[in-house]
TITOR-52726 format. One record per residue (C-alpha): residue in three letters; chain; x, y, z. Coordinates in steps of 0.001 Angstrom, whole numbers. Layout:
N
ALA, A, X, Y, Z
...
! end
This chain:
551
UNK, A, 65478, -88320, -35258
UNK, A, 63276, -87038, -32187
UNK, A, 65955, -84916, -30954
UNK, A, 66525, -83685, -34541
UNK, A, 62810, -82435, -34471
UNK, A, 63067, -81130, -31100
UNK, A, 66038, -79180, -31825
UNK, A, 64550, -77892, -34885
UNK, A, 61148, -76941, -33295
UNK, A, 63177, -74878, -30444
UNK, A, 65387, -73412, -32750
UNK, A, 62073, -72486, -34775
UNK, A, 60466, -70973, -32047
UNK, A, 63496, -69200, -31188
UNK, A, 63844, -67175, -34409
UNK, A, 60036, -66662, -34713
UNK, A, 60179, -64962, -31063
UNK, A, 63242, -63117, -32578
UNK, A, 61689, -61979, -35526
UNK, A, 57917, -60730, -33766
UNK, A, 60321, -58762, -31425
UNK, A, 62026, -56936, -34590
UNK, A, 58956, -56321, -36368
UNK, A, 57299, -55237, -33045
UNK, A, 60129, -52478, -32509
UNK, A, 60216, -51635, -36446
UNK, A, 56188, -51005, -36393
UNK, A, 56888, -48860, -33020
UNK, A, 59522, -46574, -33940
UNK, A, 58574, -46367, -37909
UNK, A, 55044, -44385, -37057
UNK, A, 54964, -41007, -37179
UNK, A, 59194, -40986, -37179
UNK, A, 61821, -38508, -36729
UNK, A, 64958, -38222, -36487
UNK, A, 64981, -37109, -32437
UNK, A, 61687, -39651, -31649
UNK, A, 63769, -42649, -32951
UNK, A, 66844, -41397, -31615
UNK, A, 65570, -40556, -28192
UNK, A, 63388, -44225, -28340
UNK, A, 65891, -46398, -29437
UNK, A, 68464, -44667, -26379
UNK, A, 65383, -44885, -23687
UNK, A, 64805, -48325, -24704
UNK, A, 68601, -49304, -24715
UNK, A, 68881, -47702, -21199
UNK, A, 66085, -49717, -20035
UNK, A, 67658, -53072, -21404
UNK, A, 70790, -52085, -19709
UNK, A, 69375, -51738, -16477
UNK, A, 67505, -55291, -16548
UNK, A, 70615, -56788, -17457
UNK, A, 72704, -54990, -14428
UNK, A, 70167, -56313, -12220
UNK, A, 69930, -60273, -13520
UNK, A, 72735, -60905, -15971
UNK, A, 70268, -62421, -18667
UNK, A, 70634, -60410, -21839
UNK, A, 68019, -62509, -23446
UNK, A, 65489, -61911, -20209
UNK, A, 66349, -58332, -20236
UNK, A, 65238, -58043, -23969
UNK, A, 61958, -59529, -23561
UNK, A, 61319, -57868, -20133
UNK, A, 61699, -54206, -22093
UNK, A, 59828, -55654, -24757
UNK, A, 56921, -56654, -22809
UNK, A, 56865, -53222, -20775
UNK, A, 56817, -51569, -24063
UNK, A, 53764, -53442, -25405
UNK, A, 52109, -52910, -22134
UNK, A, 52440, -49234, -22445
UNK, A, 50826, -49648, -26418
UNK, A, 48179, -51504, -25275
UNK, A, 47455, -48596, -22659
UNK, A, 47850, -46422, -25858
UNK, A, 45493, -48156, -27932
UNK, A, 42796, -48655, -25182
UNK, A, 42873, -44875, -24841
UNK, A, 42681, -44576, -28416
UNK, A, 39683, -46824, -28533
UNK, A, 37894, -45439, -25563
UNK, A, 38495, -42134, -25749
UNK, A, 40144, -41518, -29079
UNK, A, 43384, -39546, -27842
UNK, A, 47140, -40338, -27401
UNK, A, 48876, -41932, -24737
UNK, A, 51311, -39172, -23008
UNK, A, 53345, -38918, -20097
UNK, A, 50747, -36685, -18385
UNK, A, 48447, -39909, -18156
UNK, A, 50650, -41538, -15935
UNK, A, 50296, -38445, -13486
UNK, A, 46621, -39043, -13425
UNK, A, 46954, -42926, -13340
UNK, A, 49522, -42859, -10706
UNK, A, 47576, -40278, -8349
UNK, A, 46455, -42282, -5423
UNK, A, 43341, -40470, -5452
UNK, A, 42044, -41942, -8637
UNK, A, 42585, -45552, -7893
UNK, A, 39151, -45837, -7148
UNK, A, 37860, -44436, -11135
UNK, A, 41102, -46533, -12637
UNK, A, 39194, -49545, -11135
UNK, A, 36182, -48937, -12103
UNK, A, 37270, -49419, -16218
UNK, A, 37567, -53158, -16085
UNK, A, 40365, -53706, -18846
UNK, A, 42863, -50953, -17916
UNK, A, 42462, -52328, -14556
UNK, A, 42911, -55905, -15585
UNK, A, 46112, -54642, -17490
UNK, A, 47603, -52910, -14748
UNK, A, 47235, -55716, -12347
UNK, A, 49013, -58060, -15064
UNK, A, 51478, -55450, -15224
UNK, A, 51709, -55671, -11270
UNK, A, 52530, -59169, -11373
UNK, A, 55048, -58690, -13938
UNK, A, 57178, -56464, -11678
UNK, A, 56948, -58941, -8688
UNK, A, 57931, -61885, -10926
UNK, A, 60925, -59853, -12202
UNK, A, 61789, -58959, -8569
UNK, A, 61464, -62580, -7612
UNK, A, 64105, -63639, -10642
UNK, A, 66649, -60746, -9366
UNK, A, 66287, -62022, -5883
UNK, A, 66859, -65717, -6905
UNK, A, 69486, -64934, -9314
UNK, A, 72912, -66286, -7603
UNK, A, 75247, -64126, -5697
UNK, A, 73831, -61076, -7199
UNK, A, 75941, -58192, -5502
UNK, A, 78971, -60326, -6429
UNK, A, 78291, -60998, -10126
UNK, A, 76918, -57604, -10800
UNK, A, 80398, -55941, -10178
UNK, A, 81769, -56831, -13688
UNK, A, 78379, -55740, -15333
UNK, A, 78606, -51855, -13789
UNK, A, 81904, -51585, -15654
UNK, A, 79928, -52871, -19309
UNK, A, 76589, -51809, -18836
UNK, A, 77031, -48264, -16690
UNK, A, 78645, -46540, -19393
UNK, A, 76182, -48274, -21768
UNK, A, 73203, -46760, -19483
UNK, A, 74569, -43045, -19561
UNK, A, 75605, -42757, -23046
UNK, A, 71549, -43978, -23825
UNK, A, 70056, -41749, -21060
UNK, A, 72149, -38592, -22465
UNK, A, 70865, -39662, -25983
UNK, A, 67347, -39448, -25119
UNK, A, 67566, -36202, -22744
UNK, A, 69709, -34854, -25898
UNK, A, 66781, -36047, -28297
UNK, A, 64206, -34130, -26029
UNK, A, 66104, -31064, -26207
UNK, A, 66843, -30834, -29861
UNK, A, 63127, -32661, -30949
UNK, A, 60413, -31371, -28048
UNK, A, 59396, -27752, -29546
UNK, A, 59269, -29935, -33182
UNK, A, 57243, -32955, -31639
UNK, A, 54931, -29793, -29940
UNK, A, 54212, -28481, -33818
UNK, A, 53395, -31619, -34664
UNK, A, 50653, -32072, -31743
UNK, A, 47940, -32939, -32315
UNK, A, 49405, -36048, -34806
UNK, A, 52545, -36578, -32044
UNK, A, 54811, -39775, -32600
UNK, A, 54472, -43171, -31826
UNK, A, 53965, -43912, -28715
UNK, A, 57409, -44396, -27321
UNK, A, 57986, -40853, -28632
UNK, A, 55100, -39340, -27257
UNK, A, 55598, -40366, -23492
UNK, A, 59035, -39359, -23923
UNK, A, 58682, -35596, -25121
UNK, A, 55925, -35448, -23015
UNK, A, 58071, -35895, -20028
UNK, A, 59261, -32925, -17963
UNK, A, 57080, -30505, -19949
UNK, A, 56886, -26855, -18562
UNK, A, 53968, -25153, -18827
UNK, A, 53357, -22782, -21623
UNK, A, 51211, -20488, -22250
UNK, A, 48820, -21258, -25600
UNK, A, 49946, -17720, -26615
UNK, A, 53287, -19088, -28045
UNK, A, 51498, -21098, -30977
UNK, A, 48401, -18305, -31061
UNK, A, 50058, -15411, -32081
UNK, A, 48824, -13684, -35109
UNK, A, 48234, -10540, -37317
UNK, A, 44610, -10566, -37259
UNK, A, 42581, -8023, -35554
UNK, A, 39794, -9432, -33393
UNK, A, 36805, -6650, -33497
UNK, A, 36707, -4248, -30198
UNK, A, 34114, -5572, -27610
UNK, A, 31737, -3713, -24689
UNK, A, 32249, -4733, -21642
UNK, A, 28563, -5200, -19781
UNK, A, 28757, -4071, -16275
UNK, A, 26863, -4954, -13424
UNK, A, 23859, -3065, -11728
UNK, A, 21754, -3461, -8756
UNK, A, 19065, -5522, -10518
UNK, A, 18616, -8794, -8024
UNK, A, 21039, -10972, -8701
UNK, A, 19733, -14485, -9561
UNK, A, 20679, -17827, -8378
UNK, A, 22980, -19743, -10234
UNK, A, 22797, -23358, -10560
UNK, A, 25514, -25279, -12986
UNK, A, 24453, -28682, -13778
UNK, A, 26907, -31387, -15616
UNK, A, 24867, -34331, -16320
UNK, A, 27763, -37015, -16907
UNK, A, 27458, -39074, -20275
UNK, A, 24668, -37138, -21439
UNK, A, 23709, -36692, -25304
UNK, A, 20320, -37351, -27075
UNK, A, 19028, -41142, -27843
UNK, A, 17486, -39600, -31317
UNK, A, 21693, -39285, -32168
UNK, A, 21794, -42570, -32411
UNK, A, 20815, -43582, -36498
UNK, A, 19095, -47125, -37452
UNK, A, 16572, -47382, -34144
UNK, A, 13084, -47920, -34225
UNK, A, 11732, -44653, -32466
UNK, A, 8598, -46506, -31476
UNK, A, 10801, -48528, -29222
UNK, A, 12535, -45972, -27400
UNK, A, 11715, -44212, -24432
UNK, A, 10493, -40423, -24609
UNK, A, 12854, -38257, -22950
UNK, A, 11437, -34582, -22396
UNK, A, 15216, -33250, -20692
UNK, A, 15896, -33053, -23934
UNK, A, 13399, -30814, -25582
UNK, A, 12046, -29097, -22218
UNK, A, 8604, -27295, -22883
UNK, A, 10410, -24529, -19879
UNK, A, 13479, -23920, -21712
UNK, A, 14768, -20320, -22368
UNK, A, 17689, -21710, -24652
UNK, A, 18357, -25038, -25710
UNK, A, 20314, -26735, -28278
UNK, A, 23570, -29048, -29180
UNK, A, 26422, -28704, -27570
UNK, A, 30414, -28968, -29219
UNK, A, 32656, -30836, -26747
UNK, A, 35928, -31578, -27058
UNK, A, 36026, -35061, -24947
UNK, A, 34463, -38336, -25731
UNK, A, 33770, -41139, -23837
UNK, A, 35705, -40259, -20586
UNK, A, 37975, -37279, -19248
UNK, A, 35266, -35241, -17865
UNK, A, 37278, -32536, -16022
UNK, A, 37961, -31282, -20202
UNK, A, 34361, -30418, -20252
UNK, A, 34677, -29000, -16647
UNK, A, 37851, -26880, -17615
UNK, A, 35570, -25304, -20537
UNK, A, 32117, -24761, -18264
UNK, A, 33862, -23187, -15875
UNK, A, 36725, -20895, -17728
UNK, A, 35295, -20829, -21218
UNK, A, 38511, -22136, -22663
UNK, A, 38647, -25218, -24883
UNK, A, 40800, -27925, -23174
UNK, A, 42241, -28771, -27301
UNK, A, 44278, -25244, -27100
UNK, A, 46745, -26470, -23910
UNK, A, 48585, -29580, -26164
UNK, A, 49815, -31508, -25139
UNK, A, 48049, -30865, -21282
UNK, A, 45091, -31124, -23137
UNK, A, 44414, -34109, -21113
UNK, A, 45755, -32854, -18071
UNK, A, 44015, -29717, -17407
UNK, A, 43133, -29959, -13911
UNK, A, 46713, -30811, -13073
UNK, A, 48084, -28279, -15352
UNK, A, 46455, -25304, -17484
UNK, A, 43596, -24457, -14723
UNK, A, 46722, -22662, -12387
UNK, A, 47595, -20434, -15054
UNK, A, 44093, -19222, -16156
UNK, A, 43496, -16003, -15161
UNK, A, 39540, -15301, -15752
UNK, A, 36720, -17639, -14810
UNK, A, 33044, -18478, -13911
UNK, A, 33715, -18203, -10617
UNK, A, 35878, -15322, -10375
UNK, A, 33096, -13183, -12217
UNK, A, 30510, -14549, -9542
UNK, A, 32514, -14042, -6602
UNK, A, 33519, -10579, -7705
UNK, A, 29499, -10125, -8074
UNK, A, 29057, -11160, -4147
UNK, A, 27997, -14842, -4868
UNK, A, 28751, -17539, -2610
UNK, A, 29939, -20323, -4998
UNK, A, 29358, -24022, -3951
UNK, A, 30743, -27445, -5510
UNK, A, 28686, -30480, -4867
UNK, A, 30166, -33577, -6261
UNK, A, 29028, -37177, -6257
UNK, A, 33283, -37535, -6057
UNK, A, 35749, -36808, -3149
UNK, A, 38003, -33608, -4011
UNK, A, 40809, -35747, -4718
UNK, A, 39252, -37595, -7519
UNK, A, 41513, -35840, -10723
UNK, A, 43031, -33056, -8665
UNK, A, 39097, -31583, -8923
UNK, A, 39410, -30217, -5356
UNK, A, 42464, -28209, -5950
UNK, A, 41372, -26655, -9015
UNK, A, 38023, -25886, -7962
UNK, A, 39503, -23837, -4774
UNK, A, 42068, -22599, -6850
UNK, A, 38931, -21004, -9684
UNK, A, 37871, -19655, -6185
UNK, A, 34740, -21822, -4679
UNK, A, 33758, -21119, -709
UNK, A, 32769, -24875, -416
UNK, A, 32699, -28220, -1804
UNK, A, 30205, -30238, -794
UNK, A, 30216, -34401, -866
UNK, A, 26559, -35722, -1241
UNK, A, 26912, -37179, 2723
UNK, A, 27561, -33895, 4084
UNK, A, 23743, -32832, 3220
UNK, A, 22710, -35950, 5086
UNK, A, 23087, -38506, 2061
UNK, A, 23671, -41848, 3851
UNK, A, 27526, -42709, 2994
UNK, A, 30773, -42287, 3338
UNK, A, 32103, -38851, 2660
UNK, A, 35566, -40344, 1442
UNK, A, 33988, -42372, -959
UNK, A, 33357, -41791, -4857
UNK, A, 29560, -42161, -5514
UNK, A, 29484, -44162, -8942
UNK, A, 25465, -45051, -8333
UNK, A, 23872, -42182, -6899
UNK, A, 20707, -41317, -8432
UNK, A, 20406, -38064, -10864
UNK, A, 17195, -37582, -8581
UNK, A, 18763, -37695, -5413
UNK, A, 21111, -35500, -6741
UNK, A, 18579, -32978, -7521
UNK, A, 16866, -33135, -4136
UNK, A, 20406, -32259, -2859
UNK, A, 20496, -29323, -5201
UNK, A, 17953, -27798, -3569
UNK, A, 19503, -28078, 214
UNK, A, 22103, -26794, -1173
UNK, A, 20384, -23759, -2194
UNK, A, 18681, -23039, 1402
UNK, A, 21782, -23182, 3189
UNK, A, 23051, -20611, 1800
UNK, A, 21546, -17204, 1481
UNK, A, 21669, -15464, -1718
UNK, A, 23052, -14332, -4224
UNK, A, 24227, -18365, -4345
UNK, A, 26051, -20556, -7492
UNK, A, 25752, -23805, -6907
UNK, A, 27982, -26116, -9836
UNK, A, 26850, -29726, -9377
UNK, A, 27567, -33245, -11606
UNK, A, 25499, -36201, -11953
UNK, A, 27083, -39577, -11698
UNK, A, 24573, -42275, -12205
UNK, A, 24870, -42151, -16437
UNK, A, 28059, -43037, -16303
UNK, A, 29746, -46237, -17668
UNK, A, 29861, -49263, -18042
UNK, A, 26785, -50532, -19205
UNK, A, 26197, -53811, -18423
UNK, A, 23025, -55771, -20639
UNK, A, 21895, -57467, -17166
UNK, A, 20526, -54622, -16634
UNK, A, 18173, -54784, -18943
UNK, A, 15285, -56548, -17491
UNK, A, 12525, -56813, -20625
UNK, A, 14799, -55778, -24096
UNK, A, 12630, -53425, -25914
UNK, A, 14678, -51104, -28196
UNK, A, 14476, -51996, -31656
UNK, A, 16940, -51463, -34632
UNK, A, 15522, -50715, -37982
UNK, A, 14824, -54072, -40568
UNK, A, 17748, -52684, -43010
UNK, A, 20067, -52242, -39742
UNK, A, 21788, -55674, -38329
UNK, A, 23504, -54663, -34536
UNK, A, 25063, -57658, -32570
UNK, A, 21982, -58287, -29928
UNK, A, 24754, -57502, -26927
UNK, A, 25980, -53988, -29076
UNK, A, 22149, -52766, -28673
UNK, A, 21144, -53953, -25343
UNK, A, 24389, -51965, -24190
UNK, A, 22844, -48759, -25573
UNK, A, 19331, -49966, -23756
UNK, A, 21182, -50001, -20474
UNK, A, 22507, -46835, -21502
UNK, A, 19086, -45505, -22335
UNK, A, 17199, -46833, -19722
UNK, A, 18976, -44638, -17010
UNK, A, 18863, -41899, -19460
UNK, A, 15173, -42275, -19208
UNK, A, 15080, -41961, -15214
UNK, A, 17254, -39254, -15576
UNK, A, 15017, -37041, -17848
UNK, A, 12470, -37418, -15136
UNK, A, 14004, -35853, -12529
UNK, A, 15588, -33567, -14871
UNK, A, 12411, -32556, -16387
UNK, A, 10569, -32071, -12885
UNK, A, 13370, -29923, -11883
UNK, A, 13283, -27499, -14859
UNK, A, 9459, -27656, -13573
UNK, A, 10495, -26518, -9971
UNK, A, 12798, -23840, -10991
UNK, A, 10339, -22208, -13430
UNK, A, 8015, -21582, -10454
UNK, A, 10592, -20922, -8221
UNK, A, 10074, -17618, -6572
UNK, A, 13639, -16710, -6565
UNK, A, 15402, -15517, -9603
UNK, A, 17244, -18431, -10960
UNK, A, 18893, -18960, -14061
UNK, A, 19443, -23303, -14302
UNK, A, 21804, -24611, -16872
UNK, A, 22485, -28082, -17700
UNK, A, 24356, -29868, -20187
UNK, A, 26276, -33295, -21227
UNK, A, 29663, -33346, -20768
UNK, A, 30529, -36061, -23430
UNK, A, 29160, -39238, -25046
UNK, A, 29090, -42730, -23807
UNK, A, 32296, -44806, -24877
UNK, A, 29579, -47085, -26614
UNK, A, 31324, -46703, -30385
UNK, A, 27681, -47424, -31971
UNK, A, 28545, -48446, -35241
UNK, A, 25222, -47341, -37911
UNK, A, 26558, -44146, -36853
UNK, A, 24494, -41071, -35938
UNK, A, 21616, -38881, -37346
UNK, A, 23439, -35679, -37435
UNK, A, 24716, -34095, -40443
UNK, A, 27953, -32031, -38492
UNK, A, 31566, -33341, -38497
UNK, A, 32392, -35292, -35660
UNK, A, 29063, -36291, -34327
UNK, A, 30685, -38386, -31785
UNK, A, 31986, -34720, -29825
UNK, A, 27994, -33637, -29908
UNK, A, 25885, -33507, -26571
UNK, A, 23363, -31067, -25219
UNK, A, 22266, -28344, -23251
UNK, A, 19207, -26593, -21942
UNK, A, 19017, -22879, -19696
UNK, A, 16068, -22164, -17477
UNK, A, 15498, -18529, -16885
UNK, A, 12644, -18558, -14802
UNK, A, 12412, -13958, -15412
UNK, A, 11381, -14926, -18892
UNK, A, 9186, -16607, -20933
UNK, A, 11429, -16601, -23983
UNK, A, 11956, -19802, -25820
UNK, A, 14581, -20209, -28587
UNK, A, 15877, -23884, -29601
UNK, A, 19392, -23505, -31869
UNK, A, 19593, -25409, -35022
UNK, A, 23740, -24531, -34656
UNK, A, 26402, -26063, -33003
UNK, A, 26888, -24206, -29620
UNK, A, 30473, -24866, -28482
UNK, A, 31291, -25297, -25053
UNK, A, 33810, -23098, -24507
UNK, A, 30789, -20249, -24984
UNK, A, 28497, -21895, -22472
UNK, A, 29845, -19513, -19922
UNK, A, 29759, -16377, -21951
UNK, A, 25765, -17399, -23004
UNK, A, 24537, -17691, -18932
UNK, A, 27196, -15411, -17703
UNK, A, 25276, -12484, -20075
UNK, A, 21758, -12662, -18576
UNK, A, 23209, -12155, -14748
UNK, A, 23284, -8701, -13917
UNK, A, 26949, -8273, -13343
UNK, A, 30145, -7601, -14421
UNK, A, 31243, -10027, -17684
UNK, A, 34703, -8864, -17354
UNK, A, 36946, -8484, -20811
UNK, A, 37290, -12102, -21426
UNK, A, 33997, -12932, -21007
UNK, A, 32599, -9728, -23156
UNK, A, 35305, -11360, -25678
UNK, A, 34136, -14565, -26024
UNK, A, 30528, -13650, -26030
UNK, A, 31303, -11384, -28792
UNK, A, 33580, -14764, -30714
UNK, A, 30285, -16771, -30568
UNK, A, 27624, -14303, -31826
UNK, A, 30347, -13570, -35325
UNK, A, 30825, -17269, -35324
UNK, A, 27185, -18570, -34802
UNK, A, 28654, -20380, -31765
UNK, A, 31469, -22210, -33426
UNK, A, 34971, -21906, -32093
UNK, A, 37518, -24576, -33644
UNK, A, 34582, -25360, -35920
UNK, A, 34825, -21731, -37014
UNK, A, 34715, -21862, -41102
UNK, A, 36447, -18364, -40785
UNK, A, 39567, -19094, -39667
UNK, A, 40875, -15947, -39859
UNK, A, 38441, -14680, -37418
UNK, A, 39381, -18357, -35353
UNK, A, 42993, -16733, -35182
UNK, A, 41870, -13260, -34323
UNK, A, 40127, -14252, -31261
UNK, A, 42909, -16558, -30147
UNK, A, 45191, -13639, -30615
UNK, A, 43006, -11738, -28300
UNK, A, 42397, -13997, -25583
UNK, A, 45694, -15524, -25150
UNK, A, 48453, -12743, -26870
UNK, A, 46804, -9652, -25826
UNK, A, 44593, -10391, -23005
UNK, A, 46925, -12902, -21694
UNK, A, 44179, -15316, -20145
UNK, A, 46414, -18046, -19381
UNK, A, 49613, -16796, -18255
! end
């Protein structure tokens, strides 16, 4: 009778495994189907099986090994999803994989807790091939079965990518499941935006401003990482919170909110768009992959227009140039130098990624930057210290409040206090260095702005009344000529930060640059939020059809 119930519990367990491996694959392949996603996923997956199996003999072993892989690579899908609300595609294992950004992988705990498990999966599948018995001389017998097996799958899925990729490319920014995605991602070529922007609208004719021989002022470029306003945040007790004055500077020329198109993470999108006045969204599927991708084709820039203009353009990074293929795409835009926080005397070590380093300290190094240099100079510089995680030891004496009618988890709100508490230093220094280049005696024109919101998924939502609050930062620009000040009530977009600074220097904006000035004074400084999308199409026309910006 015991063995009956022990054979009954096994065989149980057995079809239960069975049938949470079928659902699994249905619930994969059924999303977002087509015809060439499932074909192409169902022959990858096959091929993959197939290969186990040549190397260990165990059908069963090679089932669940594929299985397992798969749901590794979901989970990888969904954390991105969570974290940074965007698909999993084969371009993320280019930035995953480069060496160089081992040290960032690390520093998000769970995706590098998942890819360590994922580590010792591979050496405990290596240890069962190795212990297998007589593997060379079993594995003759499975070539003949499995080989053709493998190749009839593998030409399946290249012949799915073929006949499905420009379809699953239409579909972007919706894609396929998962499996599908990485797959047509694979082996993409680069195209130009200009292939989906074509259009029969007329974009208005623009001046070009040239330059003159007014003095050129100094540029400096300031991305202040996981920056956006506290008062964003709906349900907290403002008595509670700590006054920030970065973020309605009394010395502002311009200041207002800011459109991104990242959240959470990915900074080089916001990057891509300072610096080339492009929105990241427009190169799908490289969206996510600019720096590796889309940046080598772009033919206008920041940069170019400032070394054109006799600038000397400097980098200064709290990262080393490796970190996301920065380095090469900043020399590639056209930067003389990039600078590393310990070669202006910071006490470190250059090859190292500085994940604490002080918002203040980067200031002071800001302005050594500046005197080694003589002028015209544009110095482009990112803050480090607001980044991620946010750990509620660091919160000494809890103080932030949530309103009565609002009930937060205590450890969901003293994340956001950690998070607000270096905001807090940071408006400081921030605040005393609008102060300094107001009374500067050199022309200088300072811009700052948030390149995306903390991955803190605050759930009373926010105060703002525009779609997609979560995409929402800031930015403020010192002209220290002028004693203009003007604070937008619109969305700004971030693709026309450029355009806005690049306009008050006294030199040449180029035909881009005129162009996309000109797109954010007839949209009120809206580009994909554009209600006239007819004008939307006009100017993407332009910039990518007729002025071919990124061939």
């Amino acid at each position: 009778m015991h063995c009956t119930t022990t054979n009954f519990r096994a065989l149980m367990t057995r079809y239960l495994t069975w049938a949470l491996i079928v659902i699994f694959w249905v619930a994969i392949f059924s999303y977002r189907a087509s015809p060439y996603t499932v074909l192409g996923g169902i022959s990858l997956v096959l091929s993959g099986v197939a290969l186990v199996f040549l190397l260990s003999g165990k059908p069963k072993f090679s089932i669940y090994s594929v299985s397992f892989l798969v749901a590794f690579i979901w989970v990888l899908h969904s954390i991105k999803r969570v974290f940074w609300k965007e698909k999993f595609l084969f371009s993320d294992l280019t930035i995953l994989m480069d060496p160089a950004n081992f040290d960032t992988a690390v520093h998000y705990p769970i995706p590098a807790l998942i890819a360590l498990l994922a580590g010792l999966l591979i050496i405990y599948v290596s240890y069962r091939l190795y212990k297998s018995e007589n593997p060379l001389l079993r594995c003759l017998p499975r070539c003949l079965i499995t080989l053709p097996i493998m190749g009839g799958c593998l030409w399946g899925s290249v012949y799915a990518i073929e006949k499905g990729q420009v379809a699953w490319l239409q579909s972007m920014p919706g894609g396929s499941n998962v499996i599908g995605n990485l797959m047509m991602s694979a082996n993409l070529k680069y195209q130009s935006p200009a292939s989906r922007m074509a259009s029969n609208e007329k974009f208005p004719e623009v001046t070009v401003a040239h330059g003159d021989t007014k003095t050129k002022p100094d540029l400096i470029l300031l991305l202040q990482e996981s920056t956006t306003n506290p008062l964003f945040y709906k349900g907290i007790d403002q008595t509670t919170m700590p006054a920030m004055t970065m973020f309605n500077s009394p010395v502002a020329t311009i200041q207002g909110l800011l459109r991104v198109h990242t959240y959470g993470g990915a900074t080089w999108r916001s990057e891509f768009s300072a610096l080339t006045g492009l929105s990241s969204e427009d190169f799908a599927p490289f969206s996510s992959s600019v720096f590796y991708s889309a940046v080598f084709h772009v033919q206008d820039s920041v940069i170019k227009r400032l070394k054109e203009a006799g600038y000397t353009v400097v980098v200064l990074s709290p990262f080393t140039e490796g970190s996301y293929n920065s380095g090469k795409a900043y020399r590639h835009l056209g930067v003389d130098d990039i600078l590393h926080p310990a070669d202006l005397g910071y006490p470190t070590n250059p090859n190292k990624n500085l994940w604490k380093i002080k918002t203040a300290d980067m200031l002071a190094l800001i302005k050594k930057t500046l005197e080694r240099y003589e002028g015209p100079v544009a110095v482009y510089a990112l803050t480090m210290q607001e980044h991620g995680p946010y750990p509620v030891e660091d919160v000494s004496s809890p103080k932030l409040k949530t309103m009565v009618d609002i009930k937060v988890p205590d450890e969901e709100r003293l994340h956001l206090e950690s998070y607000f508490q270096r905001l807090s230093e940071a408006s400081q220094a921030v605040s005393a260095f609008d102060l300094w280049v107001k009374e500067r005696k050199e022309p200088t024109i300072f811009v700052r702005f948030g390149d995306h919101q903390p991955a803190l998924r605050w759930k009373p939502g926010y105060t703002l009344s525009f779609e997609r609050p979560d995409y929402i930062t800031h930015f403020a620009l010192i002209d220290n000529r002028t004693e203009e000040h003007h604070t937008l009530t619109q969305l700004t977009d971030i693709v026309f930060l450029s355009g806005l600074f690049l306009e008050r220097m006294p030199i040449e904006q180029g035909q881009f640059f005129a162009t996309n000035s000109k797109m954010r004074q007839l949209c009120e400084g809206r580009y994909l939020d554009c209600p006239n999308k007819n004008l939307l199409r006009a100017y993407q026309n332009e910039i990518f059809v007729n002025q071919k910006i990124a061939e």
